[in-house]
C-alpha positions in Angstrom: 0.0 0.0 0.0 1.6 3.3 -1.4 1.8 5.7 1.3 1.6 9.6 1.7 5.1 12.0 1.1 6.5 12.8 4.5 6.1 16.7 2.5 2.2 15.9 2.2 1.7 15.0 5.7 3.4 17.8 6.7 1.4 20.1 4.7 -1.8 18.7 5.8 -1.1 19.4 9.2 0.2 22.7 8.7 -3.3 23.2 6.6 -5.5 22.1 9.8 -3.3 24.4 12.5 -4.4 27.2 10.3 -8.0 26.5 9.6 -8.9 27.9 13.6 -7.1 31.2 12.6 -8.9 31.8 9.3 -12.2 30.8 11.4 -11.7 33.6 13.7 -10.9 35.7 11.2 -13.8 35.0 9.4 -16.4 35.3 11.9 -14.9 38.4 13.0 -16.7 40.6 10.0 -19.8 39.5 11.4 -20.4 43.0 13.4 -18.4 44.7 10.6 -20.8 43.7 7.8 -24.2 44.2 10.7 -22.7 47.9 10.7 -22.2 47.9 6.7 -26.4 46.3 6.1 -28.5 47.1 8.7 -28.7 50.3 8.0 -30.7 49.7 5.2 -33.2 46.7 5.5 -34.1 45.1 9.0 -32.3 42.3 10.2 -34.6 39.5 10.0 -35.4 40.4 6.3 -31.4 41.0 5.9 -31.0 37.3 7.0 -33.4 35.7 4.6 -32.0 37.4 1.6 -28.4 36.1 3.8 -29.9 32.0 4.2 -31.5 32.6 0.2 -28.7 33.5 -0.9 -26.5 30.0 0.3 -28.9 28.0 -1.1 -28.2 29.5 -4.2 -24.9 28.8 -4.7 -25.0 25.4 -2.6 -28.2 23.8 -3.8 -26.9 23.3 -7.4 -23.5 22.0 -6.3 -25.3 19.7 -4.1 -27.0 18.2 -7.3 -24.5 19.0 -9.7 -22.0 16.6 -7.5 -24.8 13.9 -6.1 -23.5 14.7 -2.7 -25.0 12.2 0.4 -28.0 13.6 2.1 -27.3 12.6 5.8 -30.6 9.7 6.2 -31.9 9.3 9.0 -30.0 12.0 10.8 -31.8 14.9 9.0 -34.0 16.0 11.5 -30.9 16.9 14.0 -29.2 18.3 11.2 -31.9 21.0 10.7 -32.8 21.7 14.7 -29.1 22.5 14.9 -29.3 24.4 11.8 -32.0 26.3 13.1 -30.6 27.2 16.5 -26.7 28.0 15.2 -28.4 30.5 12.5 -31.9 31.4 12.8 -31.9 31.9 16.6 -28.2 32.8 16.9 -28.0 35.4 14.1 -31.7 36.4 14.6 -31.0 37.4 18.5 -27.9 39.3 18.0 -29.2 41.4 15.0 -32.3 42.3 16.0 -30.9 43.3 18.8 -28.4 45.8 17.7 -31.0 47.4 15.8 -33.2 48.0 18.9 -29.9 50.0 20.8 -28.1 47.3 22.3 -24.3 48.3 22.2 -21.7 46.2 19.6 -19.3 46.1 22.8 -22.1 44.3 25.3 -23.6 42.1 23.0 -20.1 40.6 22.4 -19.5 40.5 26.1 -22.9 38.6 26.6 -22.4 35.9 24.1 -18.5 35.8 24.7 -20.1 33.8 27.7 -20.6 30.6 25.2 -17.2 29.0 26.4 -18.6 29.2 29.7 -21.7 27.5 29.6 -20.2 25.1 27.0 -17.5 23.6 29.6 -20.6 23.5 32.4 -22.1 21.4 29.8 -19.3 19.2 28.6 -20.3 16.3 30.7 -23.4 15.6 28.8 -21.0 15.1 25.8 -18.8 13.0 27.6 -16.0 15.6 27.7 -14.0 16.5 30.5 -12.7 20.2 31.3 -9.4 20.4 33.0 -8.4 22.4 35.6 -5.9 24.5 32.9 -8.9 24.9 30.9 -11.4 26.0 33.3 -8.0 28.4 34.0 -8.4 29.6 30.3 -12.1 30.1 30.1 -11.6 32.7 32.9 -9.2 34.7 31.2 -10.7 34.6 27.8 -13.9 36.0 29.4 -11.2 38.9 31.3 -9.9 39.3 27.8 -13.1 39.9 26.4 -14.2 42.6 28.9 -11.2 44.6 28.5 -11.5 45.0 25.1 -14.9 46.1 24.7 -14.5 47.8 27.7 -14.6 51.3 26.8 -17.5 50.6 24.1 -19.7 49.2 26.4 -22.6 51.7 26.4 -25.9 51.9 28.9 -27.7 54.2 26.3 -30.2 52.7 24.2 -30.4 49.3 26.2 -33.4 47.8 27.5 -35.0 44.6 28.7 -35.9 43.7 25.1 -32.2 43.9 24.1 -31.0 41.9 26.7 -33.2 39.3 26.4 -32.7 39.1 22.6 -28.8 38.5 23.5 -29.4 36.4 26.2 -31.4 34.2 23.6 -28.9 34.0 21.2 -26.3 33.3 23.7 -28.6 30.1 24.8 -29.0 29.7 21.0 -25.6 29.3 19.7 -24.4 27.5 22.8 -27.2 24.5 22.7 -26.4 24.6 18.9 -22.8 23.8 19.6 -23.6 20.9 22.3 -26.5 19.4 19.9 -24.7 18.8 16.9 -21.7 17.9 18.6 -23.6 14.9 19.9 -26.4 14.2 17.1 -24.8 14.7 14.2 -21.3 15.9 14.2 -20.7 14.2 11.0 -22.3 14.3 7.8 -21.4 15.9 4.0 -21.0 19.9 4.8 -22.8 20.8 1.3 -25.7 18.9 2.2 -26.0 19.9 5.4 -25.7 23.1 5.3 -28.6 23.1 2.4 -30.3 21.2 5.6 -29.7 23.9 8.4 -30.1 27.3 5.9 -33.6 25.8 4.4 -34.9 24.7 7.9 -33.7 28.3 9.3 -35.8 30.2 6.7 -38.6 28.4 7.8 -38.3 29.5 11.2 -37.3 33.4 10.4 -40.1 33.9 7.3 -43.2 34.1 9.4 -41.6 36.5 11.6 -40.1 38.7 9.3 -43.7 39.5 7.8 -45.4 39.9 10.9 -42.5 41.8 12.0 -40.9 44.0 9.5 -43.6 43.9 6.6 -42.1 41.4 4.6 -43.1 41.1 1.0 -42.6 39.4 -2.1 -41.4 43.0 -4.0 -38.9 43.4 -1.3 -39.8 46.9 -0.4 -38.2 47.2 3.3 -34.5 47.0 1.2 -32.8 50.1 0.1 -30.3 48.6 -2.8 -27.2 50.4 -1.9 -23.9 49.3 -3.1 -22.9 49.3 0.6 -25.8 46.7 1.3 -25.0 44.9 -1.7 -21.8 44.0 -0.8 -22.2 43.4 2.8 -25.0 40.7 1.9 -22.5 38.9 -0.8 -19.8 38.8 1.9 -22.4 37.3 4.6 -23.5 34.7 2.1 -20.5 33.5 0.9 -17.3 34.6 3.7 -19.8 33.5 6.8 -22.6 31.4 6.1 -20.4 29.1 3.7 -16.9 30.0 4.4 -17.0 30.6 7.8 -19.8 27.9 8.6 -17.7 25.1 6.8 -14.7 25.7 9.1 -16.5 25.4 12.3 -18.5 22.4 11.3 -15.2 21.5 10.7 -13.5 22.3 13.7 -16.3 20.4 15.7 -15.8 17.3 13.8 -12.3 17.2 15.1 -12.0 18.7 18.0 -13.9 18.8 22.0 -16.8 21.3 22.0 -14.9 23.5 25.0 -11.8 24.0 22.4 -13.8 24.6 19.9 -16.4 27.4 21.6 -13.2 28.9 23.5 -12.0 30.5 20.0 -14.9 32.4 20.3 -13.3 34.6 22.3 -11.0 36.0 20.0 -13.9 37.5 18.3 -14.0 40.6 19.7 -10.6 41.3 20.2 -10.1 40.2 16.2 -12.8 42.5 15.7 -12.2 45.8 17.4 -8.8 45.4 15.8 -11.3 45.5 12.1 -13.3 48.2 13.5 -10.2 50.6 14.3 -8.6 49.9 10.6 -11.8 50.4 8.5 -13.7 52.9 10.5 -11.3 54.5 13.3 -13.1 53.5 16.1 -10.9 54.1 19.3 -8.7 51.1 19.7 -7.0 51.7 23.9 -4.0 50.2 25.4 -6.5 48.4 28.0 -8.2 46.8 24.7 -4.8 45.6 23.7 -3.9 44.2 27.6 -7.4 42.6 26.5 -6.3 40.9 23.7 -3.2 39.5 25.1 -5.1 37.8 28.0 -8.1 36.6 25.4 -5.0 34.5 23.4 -3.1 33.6 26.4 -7.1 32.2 27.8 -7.4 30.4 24.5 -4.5 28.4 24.5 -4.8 27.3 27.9 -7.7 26.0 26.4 -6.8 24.3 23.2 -3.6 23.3 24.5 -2.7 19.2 24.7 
């Protein structure tokens, strides 16, 4: 049997170690492109043209290529689906657009790792005492850097709430496909999760926002434009695929913990493109989110 170049190996490996990098990096933009199309259609309407939009481009390379449909494992496919987009996505951007702070709503879901290590039992995980170490200090991290952007003005109990949903959202999300159906063909399953999370967000969005089929709530900027091609294919393909990824191969605690460097990775964005203030304490912030992280991820 014919076996692999030592050089092939090598760059496999190298390949993976950088796949949690472009991840983050990834589903940094996700505040970057909320600031870049909200302002001109509503967020639940924003998100349907967003989960359209992948089945688009997936659907016919689904049939084009005969990929597997995951039988018998379809229904978990699409309750994950509909928690890791449809509630996730939904919570957070609606509420930004009612007033809730950038900076806060990080903060408040940067509490995923958390409650994803308090839950690792039921996966039959184990957190370590370096770990739990970790999760502290990403969380620290976290707080310094939106520190100075975390705002009281515009907040309400709606807000919160909306966060704290999403927060539940994305975290039960993480746990349930982790243990249901961790594996299966991504372009499939992600035709799954996107169709099952329109489902959910359609009926809402008309009672909601007015939705109709001439599309009338949209203002078709250039700015809005590009912001929804980036969210279809940068972070519900690109950016999806790597983190179904990452939960294939790794524990659910690693895995949530690189949430962290989220905000950190982002403020850094938000300073470049739009010269938001960018403080020495957010920088302390960032140091202590990475160090956090790989007491986490560490072997």
């Amino acid at each position: 049997m014919m076996q692999s170049p030592p050089g092939t190996s090598r760059s496999r490996q190298l390949l993976m170690s950088l796949v949690p990098l472009l991840f983050v990096l990834i589903w940094s933009t996700g505040f970057i492109v909320a600031k870049f199309g909200l302002p001109y259609a509503p967020p639940l309407t924003f998100l349907l043209l967003r989960f359209t939009g992948v089945l688009i481009v997936l659907l016919p390379l689904v049939l084009l290529f005969r990929a597997p449909w995951p039988h018998g494992r379809i229904r978990h496919v699409a309750v994950a689906g509909v928690l890791l987009q449809a509630g996730y996505l939904a919570g957070v951007w609606c509420a930004i657009k009612i007033g809730m702070p950038a900076g806060l709503s990080a903060l408040i879901v940067g509490l995923q790792p958390i409650l994803t290590a308090f839950a690792a039992p039921l996966l039959g995980e184990s957190v370590r005492g370096r770990q739990w170490v970790g999760l502290a200090l990403g969380l620290c991290g976290v707080g310094l850097v939106v520190a100075n952007k975390i705002s009281l003005i515009g907040l309400s109990t709606a807000s919160i709430g909306l966060c704290l949903f999403a927060l539940l959202c994305i975290t039960i999300g993480t746990l349930y496909q982790k243990r249901y159906c961790a594996h299966f063909d991504l372009r499939t399953g992600t035709v799954i999760q996107f169709a099952a999370s329109i489902v959910v967000v359609l009926p809402f969005a008309v009672a909601v926002e007015g939705l109709d089929w001439h599309l009338g709530n949209i203002h078709w900027t250039p700015q809005f434009i590009a912001a929804l091609l980036w969210s279809v294919l940068a972070l519900s393909i690109g950016a999806i695929f790597l983190l179904f990824a990452l939960i294939r191969r790794s524990a659910a605690t690693s895995v949530t913990s690189l949430l962290y460097l989220t905000p950190p990775t982002t403020a850094v964005m938000a300073w470049l493109m739009f010269g938001e203030a960018f403080s020495l304490i957010g920088a302390l912030g960032m140091l202590v989110g990475v160090i956090g992280v790989a007491f986490v991820v560490r072997k």
